[in-house]
C-alpha positions in Angstrom: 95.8 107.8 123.0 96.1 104.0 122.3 96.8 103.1 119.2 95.9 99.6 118.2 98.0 97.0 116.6 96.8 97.1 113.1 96.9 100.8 113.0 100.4 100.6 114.3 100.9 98.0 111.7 99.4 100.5 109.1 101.6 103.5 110.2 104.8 101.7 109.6 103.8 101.6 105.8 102.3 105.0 105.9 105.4 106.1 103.8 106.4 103.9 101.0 109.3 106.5 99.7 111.9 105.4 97.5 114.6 106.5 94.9 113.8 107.4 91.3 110.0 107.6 90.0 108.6 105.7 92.3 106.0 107.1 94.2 105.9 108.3 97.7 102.3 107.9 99.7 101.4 109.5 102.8 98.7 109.3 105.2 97.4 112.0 106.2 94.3 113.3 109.2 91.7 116.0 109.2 90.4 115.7 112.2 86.9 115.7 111.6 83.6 115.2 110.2 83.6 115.1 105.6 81.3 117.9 106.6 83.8 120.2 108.6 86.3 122.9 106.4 89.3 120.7 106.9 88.3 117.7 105.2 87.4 119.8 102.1 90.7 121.3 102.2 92.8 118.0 103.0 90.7 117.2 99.6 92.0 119.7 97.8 95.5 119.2 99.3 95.7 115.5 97.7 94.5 116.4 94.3 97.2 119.5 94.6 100.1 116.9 95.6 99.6 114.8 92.5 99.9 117.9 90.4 102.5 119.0 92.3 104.3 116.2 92.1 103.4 114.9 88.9 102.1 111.6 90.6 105.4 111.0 92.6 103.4 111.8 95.6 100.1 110.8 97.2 97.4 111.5 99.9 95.7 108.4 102.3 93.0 110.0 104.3 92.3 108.7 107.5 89.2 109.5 108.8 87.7 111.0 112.2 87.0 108.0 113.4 90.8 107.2 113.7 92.5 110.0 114.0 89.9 112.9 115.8 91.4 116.5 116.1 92.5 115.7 119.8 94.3 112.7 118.5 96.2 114.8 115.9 99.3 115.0 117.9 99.9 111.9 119.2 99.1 110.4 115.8 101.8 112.3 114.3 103.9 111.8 117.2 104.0 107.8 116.4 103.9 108.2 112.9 100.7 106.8 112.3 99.9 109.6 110.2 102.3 111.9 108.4 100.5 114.7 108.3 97.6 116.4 109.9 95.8 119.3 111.0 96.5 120.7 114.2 94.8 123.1 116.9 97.3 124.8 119.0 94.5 126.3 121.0 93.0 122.8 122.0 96.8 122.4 123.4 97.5 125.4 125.1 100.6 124.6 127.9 102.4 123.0 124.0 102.2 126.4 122.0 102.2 129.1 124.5 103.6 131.3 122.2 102.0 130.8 118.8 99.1 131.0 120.6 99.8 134.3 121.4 98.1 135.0 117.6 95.2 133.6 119.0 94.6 136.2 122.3 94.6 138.6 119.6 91.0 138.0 117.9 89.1 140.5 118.5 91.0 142.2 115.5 89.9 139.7 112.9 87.8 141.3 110.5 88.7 140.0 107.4 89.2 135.7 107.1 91.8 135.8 104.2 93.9 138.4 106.4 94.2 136.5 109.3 95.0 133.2 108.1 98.0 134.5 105.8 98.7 136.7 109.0 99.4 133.8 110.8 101.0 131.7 108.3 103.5 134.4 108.1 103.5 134.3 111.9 104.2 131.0 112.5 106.7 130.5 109.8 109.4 133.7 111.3 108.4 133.3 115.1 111.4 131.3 116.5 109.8 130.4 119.7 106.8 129.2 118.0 109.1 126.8 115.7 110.9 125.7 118.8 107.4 124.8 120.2 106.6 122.7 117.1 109.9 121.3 116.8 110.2 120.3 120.4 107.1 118.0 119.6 108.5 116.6 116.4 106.2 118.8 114.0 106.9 121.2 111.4 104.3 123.8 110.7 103.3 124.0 106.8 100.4 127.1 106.7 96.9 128.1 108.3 93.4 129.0 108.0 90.6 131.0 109.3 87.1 131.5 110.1 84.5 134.2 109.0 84.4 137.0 112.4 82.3 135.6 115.1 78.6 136.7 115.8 75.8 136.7 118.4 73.9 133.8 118.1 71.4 133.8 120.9 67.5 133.6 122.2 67.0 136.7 123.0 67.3 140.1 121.1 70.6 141.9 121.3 70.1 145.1 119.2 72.3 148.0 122.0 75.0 147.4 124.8 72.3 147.5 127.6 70.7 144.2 126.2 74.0 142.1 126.9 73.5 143.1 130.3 73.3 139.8 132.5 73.3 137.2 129.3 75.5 134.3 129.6 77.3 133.8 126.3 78.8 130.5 125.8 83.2 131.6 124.9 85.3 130.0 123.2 88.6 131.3 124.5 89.8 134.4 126.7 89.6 137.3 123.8 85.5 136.4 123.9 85.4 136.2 127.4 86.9 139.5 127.6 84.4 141.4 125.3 81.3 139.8 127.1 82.4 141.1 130.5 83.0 144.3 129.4 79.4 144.6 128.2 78.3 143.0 131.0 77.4 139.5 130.0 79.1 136.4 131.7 81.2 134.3 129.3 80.8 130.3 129.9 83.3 128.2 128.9 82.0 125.4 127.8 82.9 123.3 124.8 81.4 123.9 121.5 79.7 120.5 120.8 77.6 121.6 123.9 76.3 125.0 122.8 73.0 123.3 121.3 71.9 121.7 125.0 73.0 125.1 127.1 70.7 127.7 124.6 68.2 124.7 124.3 67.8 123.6 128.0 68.4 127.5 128.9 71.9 127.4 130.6 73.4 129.8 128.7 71.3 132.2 126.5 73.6 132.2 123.1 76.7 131.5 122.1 79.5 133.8 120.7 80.0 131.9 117.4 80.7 131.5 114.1 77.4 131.4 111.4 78.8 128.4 110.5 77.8 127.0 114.0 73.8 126.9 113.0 74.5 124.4 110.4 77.1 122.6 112.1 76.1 122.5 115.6 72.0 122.9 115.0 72.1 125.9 116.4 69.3 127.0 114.0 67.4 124.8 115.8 67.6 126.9 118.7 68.6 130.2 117.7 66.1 132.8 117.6 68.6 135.8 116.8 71.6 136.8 115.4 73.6 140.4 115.6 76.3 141.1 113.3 78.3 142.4 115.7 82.1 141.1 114.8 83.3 139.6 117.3 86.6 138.5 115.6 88.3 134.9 113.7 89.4 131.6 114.6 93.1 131.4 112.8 95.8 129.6 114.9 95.3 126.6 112.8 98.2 124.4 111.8 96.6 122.9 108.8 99.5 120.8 107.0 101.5 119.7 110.4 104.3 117.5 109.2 106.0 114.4 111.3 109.7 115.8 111.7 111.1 112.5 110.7 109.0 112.6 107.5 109.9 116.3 106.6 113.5 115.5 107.5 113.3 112.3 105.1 112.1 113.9 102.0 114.8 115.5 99.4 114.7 119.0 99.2 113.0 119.1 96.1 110.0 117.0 97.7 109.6 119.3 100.3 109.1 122.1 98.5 106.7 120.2 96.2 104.9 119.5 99.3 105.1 123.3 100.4 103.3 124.1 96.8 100.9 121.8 97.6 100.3 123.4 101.3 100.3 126.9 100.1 97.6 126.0 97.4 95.5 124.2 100.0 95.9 126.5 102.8 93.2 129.3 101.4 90.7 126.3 100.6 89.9 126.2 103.9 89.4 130.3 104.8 87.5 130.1 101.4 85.3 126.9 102.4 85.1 128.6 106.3 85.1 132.0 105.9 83.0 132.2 102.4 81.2 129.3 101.5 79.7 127.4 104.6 78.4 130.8 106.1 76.2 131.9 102.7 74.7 128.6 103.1 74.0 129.3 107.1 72.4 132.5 106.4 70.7 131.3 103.9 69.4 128.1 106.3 68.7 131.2 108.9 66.3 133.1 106.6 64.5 129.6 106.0 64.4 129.3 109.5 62.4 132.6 110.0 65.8 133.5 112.9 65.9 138.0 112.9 69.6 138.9 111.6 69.8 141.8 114.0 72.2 144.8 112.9 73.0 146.5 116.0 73.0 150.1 116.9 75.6 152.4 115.7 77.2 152.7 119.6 76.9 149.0 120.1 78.9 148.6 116.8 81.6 151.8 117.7 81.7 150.3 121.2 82.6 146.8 120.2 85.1 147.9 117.7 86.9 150.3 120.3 87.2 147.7 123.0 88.6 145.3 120.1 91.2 148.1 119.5 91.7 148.6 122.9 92.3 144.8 124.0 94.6 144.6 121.3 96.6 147.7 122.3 97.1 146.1 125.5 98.3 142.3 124.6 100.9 144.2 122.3 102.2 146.6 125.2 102.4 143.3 127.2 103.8 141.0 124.5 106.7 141.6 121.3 104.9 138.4 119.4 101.1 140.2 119.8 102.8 143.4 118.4 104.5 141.8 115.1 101.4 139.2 114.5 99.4 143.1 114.6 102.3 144.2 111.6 101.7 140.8 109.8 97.9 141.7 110.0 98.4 145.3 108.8 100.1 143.6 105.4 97.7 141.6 104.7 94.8 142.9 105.1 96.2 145.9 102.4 97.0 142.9 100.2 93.3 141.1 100.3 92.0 144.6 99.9 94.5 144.6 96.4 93.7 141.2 95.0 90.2 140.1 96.7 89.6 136.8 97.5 90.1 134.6 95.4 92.1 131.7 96.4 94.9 130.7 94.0 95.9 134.6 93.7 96.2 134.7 97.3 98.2 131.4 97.4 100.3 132.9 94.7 101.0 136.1 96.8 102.0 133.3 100.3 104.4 131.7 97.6 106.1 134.7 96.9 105.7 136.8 100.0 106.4 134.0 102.4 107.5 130.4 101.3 110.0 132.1 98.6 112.3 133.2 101.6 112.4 130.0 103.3 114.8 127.7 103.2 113.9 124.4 102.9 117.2 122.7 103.6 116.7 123.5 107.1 113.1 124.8 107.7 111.8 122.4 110.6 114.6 120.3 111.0 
């Protein structure tokens, strides 16, 4: 990415940290549209710094049309930003191994789970803190989706009507669970979904609800089966620049981790909760069947789900303890529910609380 001179000009101010009370700003990146999950969290995330910090500390948003999610890295990387939210999965030969979480998601059932899964993940995996390390990033926390659906044109009520579709994937766990009904996954990027089931390329998409808002899809759509197909949650959402994490005292650091750990469910609240009640609701107006499939489709899914899962943690240590991290949390979301700030309390304690910041990322 080329960075012009006045951004360049811009970054070199982007932290104006000094001694004493006065205050340190930071600029930080979302990636995307005021409309997507992570600009409401990265909200949330400024307002929580100034509390956390009693005003020492600040949030500059830079906008999409800066800093895109593809341009997260090497915005961080030149310090034009300090801190933004990052895909491993749109990076895949940089976090081979914290992607690992990822080829698990067919297990993804419950949003809140998954996210703290992975946050707790992340934050013990040594190999996937060498990964972020090696690129000058320290990983502060993630998020998730709600579990994917069938979004498509025509019905899919039983196993024998995903015979021969072509289902637009959005990585290998979804490509796997079409072929084994049958269907043929497409890869094809998701900002393309509307034109394939509107032009007829592909004949639905295995997607998030969230997609018929975003993506139009309920322009398109005439079905959807609740079959879940599994989360998206190997996010990075707070992605520190190494030589600003190693630059703050102690003390702001783990103001900053407070600030993090608050944010971090905003965005599994906003994706997993919020934006999908207003999608089915925009579905009903849009007269699209919510289909709820057969008992064997539903058995069938959820045993090859266990199945694929069995099989990346025979072939992989990290699968196996991201499964353990998943077991814990989905008994503690069953415990406290889902509300936000008690679930950010729970990460404080269960997670950031044995960390130690003197060293964390560095």
């Amino acid at each position: 990415m080329k960075l012009t001179k006045t951004l360049m000009m811009g970054a070199a101010f982007a932290v104006a940290a000094t001694s004493g009370a006065q205050a340190q700003n930071l600029r930080g990146a979302a990636g995307a549209s005021q409309a997507h999950p992570s600009t409401y969290m990265y909200e949330k995330f400024a307002t929580y710094l100034e509390e956390e910090s009693g005003g020492s500390m600040s949030l500059t948003l830079i906008g999409p049309e800066v800093v895109s999610l593809t341009q997260v890295p090497d915005a961080l990387q030149s310090e034009l930003i300090n801190v933004g939210n990052l895909l491993p999965l749109f990076f895949p030969a940089d976090f081979t191994r914290t992607n690992v979480a990822g080829d698990m998601a067919l297990i993804g059932r419950n949003s809140h789970a998954m996210a703290l899964a992975m946050t707790e993940f992340a934050v013990n995996c040594e190999p996937c803190q060498q990964e972020f390390s090696s690129k000058g990033m320290v990983f502060l926390g993630a998020g998730a989706s709600d579990p994917y659906v069938l979004i498509t044109t025509s019905p899919v009520r039983t196993a024998e009507d995903l015979q021969g579709l072509r289902l637009r994937s959005g990585g290998a766990p979804f490509s796997r669970w079409a072929e084994n009904f049958g269907a043929t996954p497409v890869n094809m990027p998701v900002g393309e979904q509307f034109e394939g089931m509107n032009q007829g390329t592909i004949d639905g998409s295995m997607a998030s609800i969230v997609d018929m808002l975003s993506f139009r899809l309920v322009d398109v759509a005439r079905y959807t089966t609740s079959v879940p197909l599994g989360t998206y949650h190997v996010t990075s959402n707070f992605t520190v620049n190494q030589s600003t994490w190693s630059g703050m005292s102690e003390e702001d650091r783990a103001t900053f981790v407070r600030a993090a750990n608050r944010a971090n469910p905003t965005l599994t609240d906003r994706w997993g909760f919020q934006l999908p009640e207003a999608a089915r609701n925009a579905v009903a107006d849009a007269g699209i069947e919510v289909i709820t499939p057969d008992d064997s489709l539903l058995e069938a899914s959820n045993a090859f789900a266990e199945a694929d899962a069995e099989a990346r943690i025979a072939a992989d240590d990290l699968a196996g303890q991201f499964a353990e991290y998943v077991a814990k949390w989905t008994a503690i979301v069953e415990e406290l529910g889902d509300d936000p700030e008690a679930l950010a309390a729970r990460a404080m304690d269960e997670i950031w609380a044995n960390v130690d910041l003197s060293t964390y990322g560095l």
